[in-house]
N, C-alpha and C positions, 0 to 999 in steps of 0.2 A: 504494500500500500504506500509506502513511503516514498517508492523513485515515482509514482503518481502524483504526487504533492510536489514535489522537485520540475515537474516537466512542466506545467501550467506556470511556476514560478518561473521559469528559467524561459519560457516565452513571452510574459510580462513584458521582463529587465529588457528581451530582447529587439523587443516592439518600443520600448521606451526611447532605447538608445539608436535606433532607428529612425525614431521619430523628431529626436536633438538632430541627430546628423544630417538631418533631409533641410534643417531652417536654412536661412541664409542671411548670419546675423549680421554682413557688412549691409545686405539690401534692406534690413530692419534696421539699421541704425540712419541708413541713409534718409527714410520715410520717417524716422524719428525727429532726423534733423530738421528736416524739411517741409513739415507737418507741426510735429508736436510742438514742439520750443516757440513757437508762436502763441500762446497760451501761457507755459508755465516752462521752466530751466528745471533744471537737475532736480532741486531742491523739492522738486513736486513729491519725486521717487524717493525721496531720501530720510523725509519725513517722519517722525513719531507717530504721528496719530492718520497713520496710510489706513483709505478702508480696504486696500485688497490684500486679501488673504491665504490665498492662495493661489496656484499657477493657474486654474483653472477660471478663477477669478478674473485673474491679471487679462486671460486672453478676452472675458467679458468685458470688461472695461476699457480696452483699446481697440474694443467693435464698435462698441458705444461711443467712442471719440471718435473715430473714424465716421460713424454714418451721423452724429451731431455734426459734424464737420462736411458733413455733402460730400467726402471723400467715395471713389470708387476704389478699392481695393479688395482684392482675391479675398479668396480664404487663407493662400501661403501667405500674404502681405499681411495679416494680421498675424500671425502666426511667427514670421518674422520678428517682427515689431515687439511679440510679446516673450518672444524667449529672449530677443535683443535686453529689454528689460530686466527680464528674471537673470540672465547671467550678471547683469551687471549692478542689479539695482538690491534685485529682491530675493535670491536665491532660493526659492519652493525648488522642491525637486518634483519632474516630471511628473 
């Protein structure tokens, strides 16, 4: 029963890390720049009293900025944007 528990785990991790690797955090940072920072600098992220809480979070709230914004962006482009984020801001793990 045990190497059954191990295989569902071990495609998770696998799917997670798959899922980092596919972003494209210079094309998130880019749309960060060019986008976000019109609004709010660093400081926005960097915050004590941040309401997002998680990664899952993170990517809701810079869909929300995005279509507040009349932006058109993918699904990658937010996605982007939101790991750009999380690696540098907020670190939730996947």
């Amino acid at each position: 029963m045990k190497p059954l528990v191990i295989i569902p785990l071990f495609l998770t991790l696998a799917a997670n890390n798959t899922l980092a690797a596919e972003t494209d955090l210079a094309q998130g940072k880019q749309l960060l720049d060019d986008h976000c920072f019109e609004c709010h600098g660093t400081d926005y992220y960097t915050r004590n009293e941040r309401r997002v809480e998680s990664r899952k979070k993170l990517s809701a709230q810079v869909r929300f900025c995005e279509q507040s914004q009349n932006l058109t962006w993918f699904d990658e482009d937010v996605e982007n944007v939101a790991e750009y984020l999380n690696q540098n801001f907020y670190h939730f793990g996947r």
